[in-house]
C-alpha positions in Angstrom: -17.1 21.5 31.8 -16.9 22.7 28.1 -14.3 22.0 26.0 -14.0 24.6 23.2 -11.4 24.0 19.9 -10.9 26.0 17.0 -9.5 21.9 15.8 -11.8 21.6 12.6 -11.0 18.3 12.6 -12.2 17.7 16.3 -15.4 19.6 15.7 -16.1 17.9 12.7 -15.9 14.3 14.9 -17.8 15.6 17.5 -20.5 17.0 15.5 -20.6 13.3 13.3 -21.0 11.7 16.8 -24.1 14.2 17.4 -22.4 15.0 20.5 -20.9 19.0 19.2 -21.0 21.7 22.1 -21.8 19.2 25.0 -20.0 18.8 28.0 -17.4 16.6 28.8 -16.5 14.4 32.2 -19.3 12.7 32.4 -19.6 9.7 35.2 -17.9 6.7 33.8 -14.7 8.1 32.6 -11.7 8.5 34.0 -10.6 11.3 31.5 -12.9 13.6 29.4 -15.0 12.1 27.0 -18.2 12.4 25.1 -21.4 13.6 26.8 -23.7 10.6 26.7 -27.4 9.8 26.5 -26.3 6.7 29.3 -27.1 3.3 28.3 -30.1 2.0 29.6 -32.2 4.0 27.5 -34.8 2.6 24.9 -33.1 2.1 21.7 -34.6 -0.2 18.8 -33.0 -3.6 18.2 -34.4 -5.8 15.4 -34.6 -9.3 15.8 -34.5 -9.0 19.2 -37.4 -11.5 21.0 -39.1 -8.7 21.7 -38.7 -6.3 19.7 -38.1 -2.1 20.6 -38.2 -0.4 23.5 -35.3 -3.4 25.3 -32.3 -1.6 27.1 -28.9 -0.7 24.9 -26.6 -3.5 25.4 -23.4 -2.3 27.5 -20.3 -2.9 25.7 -16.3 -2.1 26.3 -16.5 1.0 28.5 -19.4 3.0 30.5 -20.7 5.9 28.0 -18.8 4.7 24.8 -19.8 6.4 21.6 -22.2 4.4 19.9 -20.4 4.7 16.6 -21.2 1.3 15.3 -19.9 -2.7 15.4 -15.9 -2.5 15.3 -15.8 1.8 15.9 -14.0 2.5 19.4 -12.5 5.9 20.9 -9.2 7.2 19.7 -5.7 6.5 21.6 -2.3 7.2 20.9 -1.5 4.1 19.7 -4.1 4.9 16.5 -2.2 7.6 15.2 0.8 6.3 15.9 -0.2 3.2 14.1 -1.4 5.1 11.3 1.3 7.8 10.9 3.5 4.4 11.1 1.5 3.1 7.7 0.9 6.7 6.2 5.1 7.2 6.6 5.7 4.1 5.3 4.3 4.7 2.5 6.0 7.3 1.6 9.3 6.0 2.5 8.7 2.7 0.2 7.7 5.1 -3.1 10.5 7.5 -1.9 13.0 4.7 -2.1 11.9 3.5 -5.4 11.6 7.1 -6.9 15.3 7.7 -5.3 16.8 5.2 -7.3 15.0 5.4 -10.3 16.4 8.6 -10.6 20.1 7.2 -11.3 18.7 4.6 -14.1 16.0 6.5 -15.6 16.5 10.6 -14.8 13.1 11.4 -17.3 11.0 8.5 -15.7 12.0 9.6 -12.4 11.2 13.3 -13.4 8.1 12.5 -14.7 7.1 11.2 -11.2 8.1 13.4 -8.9 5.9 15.9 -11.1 3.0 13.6 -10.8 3.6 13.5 -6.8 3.6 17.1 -6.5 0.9 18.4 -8.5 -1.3 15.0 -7.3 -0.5 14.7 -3.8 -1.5 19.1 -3.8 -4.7 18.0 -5.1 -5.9 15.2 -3.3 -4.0 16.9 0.1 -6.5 20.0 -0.4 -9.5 17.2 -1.4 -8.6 15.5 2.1 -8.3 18.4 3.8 -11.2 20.4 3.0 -13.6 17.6 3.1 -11.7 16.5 6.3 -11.5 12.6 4.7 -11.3 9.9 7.3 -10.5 6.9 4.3 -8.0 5.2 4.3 -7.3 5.0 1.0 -7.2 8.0 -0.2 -4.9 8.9 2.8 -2.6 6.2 1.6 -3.0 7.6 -1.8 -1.6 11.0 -1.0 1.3 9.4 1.1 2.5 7.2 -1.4 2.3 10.5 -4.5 4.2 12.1 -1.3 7.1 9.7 -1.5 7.1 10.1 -5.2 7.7 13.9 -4.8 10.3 13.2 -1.9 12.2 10.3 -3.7 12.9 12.5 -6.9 13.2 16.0 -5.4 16.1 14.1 -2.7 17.5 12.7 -6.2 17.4 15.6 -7.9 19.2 17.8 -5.1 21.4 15.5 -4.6 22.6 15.2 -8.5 22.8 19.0 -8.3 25.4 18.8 -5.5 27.4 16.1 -6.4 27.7 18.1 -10.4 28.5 21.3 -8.5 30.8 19.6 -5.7 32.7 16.8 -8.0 32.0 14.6 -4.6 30.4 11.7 -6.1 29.2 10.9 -2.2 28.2 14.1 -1.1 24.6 13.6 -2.5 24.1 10.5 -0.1 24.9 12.2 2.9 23.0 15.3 2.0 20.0 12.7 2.3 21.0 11.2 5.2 21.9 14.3 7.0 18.0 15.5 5.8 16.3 12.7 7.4 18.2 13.0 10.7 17.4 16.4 11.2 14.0 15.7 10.3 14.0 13.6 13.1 15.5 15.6 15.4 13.5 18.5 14.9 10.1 16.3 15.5 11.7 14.8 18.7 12.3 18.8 20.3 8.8 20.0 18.9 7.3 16.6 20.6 9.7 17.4 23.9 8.7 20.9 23.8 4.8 20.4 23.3 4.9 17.7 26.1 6.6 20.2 28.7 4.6 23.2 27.7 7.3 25.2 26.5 5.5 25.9 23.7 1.9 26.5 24.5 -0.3 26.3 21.7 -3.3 28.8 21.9 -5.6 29.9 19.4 -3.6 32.6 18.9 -0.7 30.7 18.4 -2.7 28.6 15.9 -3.4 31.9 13.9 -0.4 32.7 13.7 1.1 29.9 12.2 -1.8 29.9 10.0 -0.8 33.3 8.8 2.7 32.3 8.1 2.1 28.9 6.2 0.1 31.2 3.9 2.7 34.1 3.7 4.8 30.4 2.9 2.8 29.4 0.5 2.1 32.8 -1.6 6.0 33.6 -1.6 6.8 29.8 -3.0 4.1 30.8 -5.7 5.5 34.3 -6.8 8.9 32.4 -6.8 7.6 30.0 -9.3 5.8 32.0 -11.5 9.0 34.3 -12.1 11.1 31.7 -12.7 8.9 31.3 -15.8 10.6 35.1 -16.9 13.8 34.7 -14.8 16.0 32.1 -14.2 16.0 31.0 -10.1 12.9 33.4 -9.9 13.3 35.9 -7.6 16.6 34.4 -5.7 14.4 32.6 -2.8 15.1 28.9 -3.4 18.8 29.4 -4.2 21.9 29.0 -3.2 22.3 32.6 -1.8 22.1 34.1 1.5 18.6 35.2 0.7 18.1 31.2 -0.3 19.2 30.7 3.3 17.6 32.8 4.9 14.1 32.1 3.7 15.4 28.4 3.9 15.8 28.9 7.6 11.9 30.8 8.1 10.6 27.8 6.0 12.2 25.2 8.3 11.0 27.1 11.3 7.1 27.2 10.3 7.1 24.0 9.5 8.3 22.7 12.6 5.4 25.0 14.4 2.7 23.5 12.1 4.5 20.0 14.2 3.0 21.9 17.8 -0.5 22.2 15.9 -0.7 19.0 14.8 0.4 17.5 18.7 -2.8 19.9 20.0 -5.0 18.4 17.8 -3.9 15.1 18.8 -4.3 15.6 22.4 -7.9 17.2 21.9 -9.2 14.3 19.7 -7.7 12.1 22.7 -9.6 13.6 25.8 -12.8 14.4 24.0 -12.8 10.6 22.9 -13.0 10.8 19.2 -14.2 7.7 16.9 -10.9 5.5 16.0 -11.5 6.5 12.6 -10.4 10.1 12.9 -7.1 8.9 13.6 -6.7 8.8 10.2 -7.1 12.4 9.4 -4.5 13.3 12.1 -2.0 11.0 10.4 -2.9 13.0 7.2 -2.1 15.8 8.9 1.0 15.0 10.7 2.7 13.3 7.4 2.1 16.8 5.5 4.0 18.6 8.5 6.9 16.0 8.4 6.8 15.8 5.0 7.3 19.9 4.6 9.9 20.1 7.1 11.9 17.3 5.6 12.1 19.5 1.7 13.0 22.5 3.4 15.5 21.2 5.7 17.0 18.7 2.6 16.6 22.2 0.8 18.4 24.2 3.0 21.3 21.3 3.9 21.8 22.1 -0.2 21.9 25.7 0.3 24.4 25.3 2.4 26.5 22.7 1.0 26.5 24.7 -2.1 27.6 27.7 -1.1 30.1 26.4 1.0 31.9 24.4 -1.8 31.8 27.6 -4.3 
């Protein structure tokens, strides 16, 4: 049995492990897991008595990926350890950022500006190169809280100017994080029962539309340059909240892509390491879909109270 992924991240594991394009279930597992030479074999180990050529010590589980001292296969509880640490950290500079914003607007500013335009850079570096360290994964989430603790500031000043309610910007933060939330807990319910089932087509797809995203966000903010709100798509319109609603909708997808990748890494028995990359990965989804829901809460709070 083959098992086939268009999961750069997976292939790029696989292929680290010397292992790309081999099968999978081999004896000794009781799910799928790396195609092994099978211990036994004559491996060299200095300072042994006498010297090469002695059997490879078994260790942990028949067939484990000889990765190195301390390096094991990935589980669920990795990424969800790490997506704990990777969320936390954006959480902690997000709250910090938040209210920084009410003492020191400029400062605050300042930041959130440094978050976005760092935590783009460094998100394509980890990306592209597919980064497994833990630092600079940390790195990104904690310029990521920056950008969410002063954008979720700054929205929320905005409302409260436009509304006169000195506690509606609270709740529009609150109300942003819940939905946030709630929107990963159907994606995760809807993955898990195969309700949405996430080919390579679908993956395409979503692909296609995160760019279409992207290129749209751009046009927007270069106009704004010559026009004041740019071309209408990240205001308080119905075109705002329409586009508001597409952006909250691909986002969530990108969620279903991130869950595949997950699951693959699991069964083909990835090093622990890589669990890393798909809390990277996962914290840019949740991290999208919480700015365009927060966004499109204001939209709607906005245009309501006009």
């Amino acid at each position: 049995m083959r098992m086939r992924s268009s999961n750069p991240v997976l292939k790029r594991a696989l292929q680290q492990s010397g292992r790309a394009g081999q099968g999978y279930g081999q004896p000794g597992y009781g799910q799928q897991g790396y195609a092994q030479q099978g211990y036994g074999q004559p491996y060299p180990q200095p300072g042994h008595p006498q010297g090469y050529g002695q059997p490879y010590p078994q260790q942990g589980y028949p067939g484990a990926p000889a990765q190195g001292a301390g390096t094991g296969r990935m589980t669920i509880d990795d990424v969800v350890m790490r997506t704990g640490m990777t969320l936390g950290m954006v959480v902690l500079l997000g709250v910090v950022n938040y209210f920084l914003f009410q003492s020191f607007m400029g400062l605050a500013l300042g930041l959130t500006v440094l978050g976005a335009l760092g935590g783009l850079i460094l998100g394509l570096v980890i990306a592209f190169k597919q980064s497994t360290n833990p630092g600079l994964v940390l790195t990104y989430a904690a310029l990521e809280g920056l950008l969410v603790g002063g954008f979720s500031a700054l929205l929320a000043w905005q409302l409260e100017m436009s509304t006169g309610d000195a506690g509606a910007g609270g709740s529009l933060v609150t109300q942003a994080v819940i939905g946030t939330v709630a929107v990963f807990g159907v994606m995760l319910a809807l993955y898990k029962f195969r309700v949405i089932k996430v080919t390579d087509g679908f993956v395409k797809a979503v692909g296609f539309a995160v760019l279409g995203a992207a290129a749209l966000m751009l046009v927007n903010f270069v106009a704004s340059f010559f026009i004041g709100g740019g071309i209408g798509l990240r205001e308080p319109t119905a075109l705002g909240l329409i586009v508001g609603l597409v952006f909250v909708v691909i986002a969530a997808l990108t969620l279903a892509i991130e869950f595949r990748g997950i699951e693959e890494g699991i069964e083909a028995g990835v090093p622990d390491t890589f669990a890393w990359q798909f809390a990277f990965g996962l914290t840019v989804s949740l991290v999208w879909l919480y700015i365009e829901i927060l966004r499109l809460l204001w939209i709607i709070k906005t245009m309501f109270s006009e």
